[in-house]
DRENTORMI-252546 format. One record per residue (C-alpha): residue number from 1; residue in three letters; x, z, y. Coordinates in nm, 4 decimals, always signed. Example, Ala and Ser with C-alpha at 12.3 -4.5 7.8 and 13.67 -1.06 7.14 Angstrom:
<pts>
+-----+-----+----------+----------+----------+
|   n | res |        u |        w |        v |
+-----+-----+----------+----------+----------+
|   1 | ALA |  +1.2300 |  +0.7800 |  -0.4500 |
|   2 | SER |  +1.3670 |  +0.7140 |  -0.1060 |
+-----+-----+----------+----------+----------+
</pts>
This chain:
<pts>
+-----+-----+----------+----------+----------+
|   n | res |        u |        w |        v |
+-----+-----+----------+----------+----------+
|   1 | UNK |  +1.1126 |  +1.1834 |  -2.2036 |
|   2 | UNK |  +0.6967 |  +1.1844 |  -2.1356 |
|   3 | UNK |  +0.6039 |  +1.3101 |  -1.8370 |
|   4 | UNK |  +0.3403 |  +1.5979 |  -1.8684 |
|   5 | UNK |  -0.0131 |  +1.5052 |  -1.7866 |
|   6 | UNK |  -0.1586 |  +1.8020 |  -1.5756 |
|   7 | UNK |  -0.5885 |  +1.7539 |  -1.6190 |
|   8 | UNK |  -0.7422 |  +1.9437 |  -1.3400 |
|   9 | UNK |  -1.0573 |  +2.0537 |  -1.3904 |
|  10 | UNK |  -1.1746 |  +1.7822 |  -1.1581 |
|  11 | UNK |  -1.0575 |  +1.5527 |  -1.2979 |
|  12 | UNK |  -1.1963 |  +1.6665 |  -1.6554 |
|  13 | UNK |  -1.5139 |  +1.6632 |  -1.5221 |
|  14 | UNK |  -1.4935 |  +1.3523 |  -1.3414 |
|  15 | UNK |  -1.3171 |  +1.1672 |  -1.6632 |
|  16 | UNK |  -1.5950 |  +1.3354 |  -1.8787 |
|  17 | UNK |  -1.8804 |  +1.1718 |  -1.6160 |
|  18 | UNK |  -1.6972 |  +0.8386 |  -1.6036 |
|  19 | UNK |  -1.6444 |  +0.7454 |  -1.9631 |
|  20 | UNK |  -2.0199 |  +0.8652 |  -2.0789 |
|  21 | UNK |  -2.1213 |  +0.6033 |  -1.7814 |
|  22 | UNK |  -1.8551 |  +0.3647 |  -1.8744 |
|  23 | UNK |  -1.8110 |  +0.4113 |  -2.2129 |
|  24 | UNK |  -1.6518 |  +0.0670 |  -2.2717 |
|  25 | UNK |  -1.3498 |  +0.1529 |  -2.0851 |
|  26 | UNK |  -1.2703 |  +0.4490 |  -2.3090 |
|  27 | UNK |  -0.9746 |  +0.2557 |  -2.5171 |
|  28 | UNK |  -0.8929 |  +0.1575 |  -2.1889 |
|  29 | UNK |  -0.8559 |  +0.4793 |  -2.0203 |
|  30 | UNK |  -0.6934 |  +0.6376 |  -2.3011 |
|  31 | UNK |  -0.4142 |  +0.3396 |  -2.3353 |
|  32 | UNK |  -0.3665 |  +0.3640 |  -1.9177 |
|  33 | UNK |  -0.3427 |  +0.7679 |  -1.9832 |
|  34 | UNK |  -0.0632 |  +0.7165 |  -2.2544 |
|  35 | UNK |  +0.1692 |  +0.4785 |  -2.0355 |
|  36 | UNK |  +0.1213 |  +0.7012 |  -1.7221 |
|  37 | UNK |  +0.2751 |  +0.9895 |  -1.9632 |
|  38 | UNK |  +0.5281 |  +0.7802 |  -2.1045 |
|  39 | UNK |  +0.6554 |  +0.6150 |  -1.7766 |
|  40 | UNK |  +0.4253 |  +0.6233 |  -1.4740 |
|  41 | UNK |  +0.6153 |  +0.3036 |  -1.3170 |
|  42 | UNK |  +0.5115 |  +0.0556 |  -1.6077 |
|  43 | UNK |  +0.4489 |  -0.2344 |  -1.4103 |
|  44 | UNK |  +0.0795 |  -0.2514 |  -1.6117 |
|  45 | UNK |  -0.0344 |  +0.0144 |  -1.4261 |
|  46 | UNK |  +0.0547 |  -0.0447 |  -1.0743 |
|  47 | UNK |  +0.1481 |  +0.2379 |  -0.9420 |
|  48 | UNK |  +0.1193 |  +0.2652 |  -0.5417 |
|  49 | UNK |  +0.1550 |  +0.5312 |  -0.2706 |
|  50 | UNK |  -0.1904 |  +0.6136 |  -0.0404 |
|  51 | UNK |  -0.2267 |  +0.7062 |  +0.3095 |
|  52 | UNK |  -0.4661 |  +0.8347 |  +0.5309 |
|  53 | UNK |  -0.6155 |  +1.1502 |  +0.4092 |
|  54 | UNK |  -0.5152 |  +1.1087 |  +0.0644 |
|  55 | UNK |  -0.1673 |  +1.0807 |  +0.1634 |
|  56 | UNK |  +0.1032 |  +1.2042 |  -0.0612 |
|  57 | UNK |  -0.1162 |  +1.1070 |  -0.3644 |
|  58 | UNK |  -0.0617 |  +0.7777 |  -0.5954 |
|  59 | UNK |  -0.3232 |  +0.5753 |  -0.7521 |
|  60 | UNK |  -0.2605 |  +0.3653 |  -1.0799 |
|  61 | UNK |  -0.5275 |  +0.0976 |  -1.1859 |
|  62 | UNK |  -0.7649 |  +0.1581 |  -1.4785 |
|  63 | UNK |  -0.9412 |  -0.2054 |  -1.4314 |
|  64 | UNK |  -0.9601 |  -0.4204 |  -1.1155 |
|  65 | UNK |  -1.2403 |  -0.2016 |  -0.9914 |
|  66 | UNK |  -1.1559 |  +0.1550 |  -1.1353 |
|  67 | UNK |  -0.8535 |  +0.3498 |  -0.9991 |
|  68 | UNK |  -0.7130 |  +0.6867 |  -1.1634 |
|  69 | UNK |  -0.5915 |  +0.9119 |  -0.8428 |
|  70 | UNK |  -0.2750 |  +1.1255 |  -0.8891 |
|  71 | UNK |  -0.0192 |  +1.3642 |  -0.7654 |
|  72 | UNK |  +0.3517 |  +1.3217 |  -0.9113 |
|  73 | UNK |  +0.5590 |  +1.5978 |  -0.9359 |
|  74 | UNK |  +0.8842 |  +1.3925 |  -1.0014 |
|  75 | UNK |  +1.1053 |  +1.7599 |  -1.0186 |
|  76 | UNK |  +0.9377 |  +1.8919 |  -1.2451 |
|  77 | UNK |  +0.8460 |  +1.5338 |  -1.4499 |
|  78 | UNK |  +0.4005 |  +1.6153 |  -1.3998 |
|  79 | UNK |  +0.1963 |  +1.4373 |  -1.3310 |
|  80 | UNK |  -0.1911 |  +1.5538 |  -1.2078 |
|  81 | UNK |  -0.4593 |  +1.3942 |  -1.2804 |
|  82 | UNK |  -0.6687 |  +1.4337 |  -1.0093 |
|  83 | UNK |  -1.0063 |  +1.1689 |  -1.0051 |
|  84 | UNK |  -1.1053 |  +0.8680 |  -1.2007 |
|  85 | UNK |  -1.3480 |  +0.5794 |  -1.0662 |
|  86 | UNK |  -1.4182 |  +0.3009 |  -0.8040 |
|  87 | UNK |  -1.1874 |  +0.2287 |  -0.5282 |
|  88 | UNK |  -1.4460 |  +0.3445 |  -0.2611 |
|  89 | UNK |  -1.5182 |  +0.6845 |  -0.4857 |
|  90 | UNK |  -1.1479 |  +0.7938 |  -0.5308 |
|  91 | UNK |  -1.0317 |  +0.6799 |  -0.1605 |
|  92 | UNK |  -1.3442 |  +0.7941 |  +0.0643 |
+-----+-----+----------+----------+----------+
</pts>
């Protein structure tokens, strides 16, 4: 069963801002979008818990440098989407 993808409106805006910059990743993004629905613990996307103050968030890769930031609402099976970008954007 797919998870439901929850886009915040940060995150809409931020997607919107990254894929007109990095419009090359745009298959990309929309393949790493359909596996987190489908099962956010495909190895591919490399799912990981985060700390500090973005503790009790998850992060799944986009590329080596881009990270998608998430909050998993396993109950319920959602997902948020919550920022899209570089590691030092989504973590700081």
């Amino acid at each position: 069963m797919p998870f439901a993808l929850i886009w915040t409106a940060t995150f809409t805006r931020t997607a919107r801002k990254f894929l007109k910059k990095h419009r090359d990743l745009t298959d990309t993004f929309s393949l790493i979008i359909h596996k987190l629905e489908m099962n956010p613990y495909d190895p591919e996307l490399k799912l990981h818990a985060l700390s500090g103050n973005l503790q009790g968030k998850h992060a799944v890769s986009l590329t080596y440098s881009y990270r998608i930031v998430i909050r998993l609402v396993l109950t319920e099976s959602e997902i948020y989407l919550l920022d899209v970008g570089t590691h030092d954007e989504v973590y700081s």
